[in-house]
C-alpha positions in Angstrom: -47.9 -18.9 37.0 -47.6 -19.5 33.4 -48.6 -17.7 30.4 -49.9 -19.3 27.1 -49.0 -16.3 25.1 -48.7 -17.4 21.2 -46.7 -15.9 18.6 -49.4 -13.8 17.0 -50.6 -12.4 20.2 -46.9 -11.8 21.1 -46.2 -9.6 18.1 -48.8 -7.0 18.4 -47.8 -6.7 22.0 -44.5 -6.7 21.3 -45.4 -3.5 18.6 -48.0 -1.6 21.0 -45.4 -1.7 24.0 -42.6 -0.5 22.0 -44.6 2.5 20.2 -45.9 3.3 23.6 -42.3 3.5 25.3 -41.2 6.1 22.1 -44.4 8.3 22.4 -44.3 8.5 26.7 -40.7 8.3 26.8 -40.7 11.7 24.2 -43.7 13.0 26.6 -42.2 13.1 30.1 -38.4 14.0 29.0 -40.1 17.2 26.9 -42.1 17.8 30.4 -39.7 17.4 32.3 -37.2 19.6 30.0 -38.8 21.4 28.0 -35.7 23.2 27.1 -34.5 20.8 25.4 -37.2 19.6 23.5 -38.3 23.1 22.2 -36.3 23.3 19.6 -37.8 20.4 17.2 -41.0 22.2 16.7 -41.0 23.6 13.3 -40.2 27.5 13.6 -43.9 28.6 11.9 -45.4 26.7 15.4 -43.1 29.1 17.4 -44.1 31.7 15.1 -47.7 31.2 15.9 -47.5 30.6 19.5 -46.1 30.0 22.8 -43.6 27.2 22.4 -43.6 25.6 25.6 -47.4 25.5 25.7 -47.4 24.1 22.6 -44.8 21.2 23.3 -47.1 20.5 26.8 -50.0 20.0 24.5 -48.5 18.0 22.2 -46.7 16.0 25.6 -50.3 15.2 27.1 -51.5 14.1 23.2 -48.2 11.8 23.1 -49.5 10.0 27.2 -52.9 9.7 25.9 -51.5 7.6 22.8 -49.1 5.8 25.1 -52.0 4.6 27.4 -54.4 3.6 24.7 -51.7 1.7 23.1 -51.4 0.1 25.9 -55.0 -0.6 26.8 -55.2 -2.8 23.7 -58.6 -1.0 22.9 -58.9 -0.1 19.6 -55.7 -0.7 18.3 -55.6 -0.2 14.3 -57.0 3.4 15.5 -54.5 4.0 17.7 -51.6 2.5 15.7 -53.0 4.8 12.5 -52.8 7.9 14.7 -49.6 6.9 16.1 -48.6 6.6 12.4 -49.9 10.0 11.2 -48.4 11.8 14.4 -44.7 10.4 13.2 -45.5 10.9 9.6 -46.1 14.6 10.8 -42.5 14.8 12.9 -41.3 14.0 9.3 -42.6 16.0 7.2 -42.4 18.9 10.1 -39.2 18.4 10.0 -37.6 17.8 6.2 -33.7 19.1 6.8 -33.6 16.5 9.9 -32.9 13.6 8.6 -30.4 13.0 10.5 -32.9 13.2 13.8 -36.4 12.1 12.3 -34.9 8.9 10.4 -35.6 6.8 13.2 -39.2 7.5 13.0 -39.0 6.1 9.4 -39.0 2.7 11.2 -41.5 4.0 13.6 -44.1 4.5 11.1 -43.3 1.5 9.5 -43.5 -0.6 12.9 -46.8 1.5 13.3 -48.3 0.6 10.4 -47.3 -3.3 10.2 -49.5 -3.3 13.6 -52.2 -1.5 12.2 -51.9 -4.3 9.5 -51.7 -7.1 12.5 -55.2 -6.2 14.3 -58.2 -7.1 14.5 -59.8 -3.8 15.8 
C-alpha cells in the first residue's frame, strides 16, 4: 500500500495530530487524576465552583477538540478554538510562566494551521 501524501497535505496533518495529542493527552490524565490537575485552574474558578466538576467539563471540551481535529472537518474553526482555549490557559494563568510557556508555541502552531487551511 502506498501513500501519495505531499508536503502541503503533510503539514496540516502533521499540526492537527500534534494539537490533538496536547488537548486529549491533558483530557484523560486530568480524568484520570484529577488530583493532580486541580490545581491549574485559576483560584476565582475554585472560588465559584466545584473544582473537579469544573476540570471534567473542561476534560470532555478538550476530547471534543481532539476528535474534530482529527476529523479534518472544519479545521481553521477548530484550530482558532484550539488557539483561544490556550490563549485562555495563558492569560488564566500569568505567574506560570514557567508551566504555560509551552503553550506559547502551541498557540503559535495553532494558528500557523489556522493560516494553512482551506476550511
Amino acid at each position: 500500500m502506498k501513500f501519495n501524501i505531499t508536503k502541503e497535505q503533510l503539514v496540516p496533518l502533521l499540526l492537527r495530530v500534534g494539537l490533538a495529542i496536547v488537548f486529549m493527552y491533558a483530557a484523560v490524565s486530568s480524568l484520570m487524576h484529577p488530583e493532580e490537575w486541580v490545581g491549574y485552574l485559576p483560584s476565582f474558578i475554585e472560588k465559584m465552583s466545584n473544582a473537579t466538576s469544573i476540570l471534567k467539563a473542561f476534560a470532555v471540551l478538550e476530547i471534543l477538540l481532539s476528535l474534530w481535529l482529527l476529523s479534518g472537518r472544519l479545521v481553521r474553526y477548530s484550530a482558532l478554538l484550539a488557539v483561544l482555549l490556550l490563549v485562555g490557559i495563558i492569560f488564566a494563568q500569568p505567574g506560570d510562566l514557567p508551566i504555560t510557556f509551552r503553550d506559547i508555541g502551541l498557540v503559535f502552531m495553532g494558528l500557523a494551521l489556522a493560516m494553512s487551511s482551506q476550511s
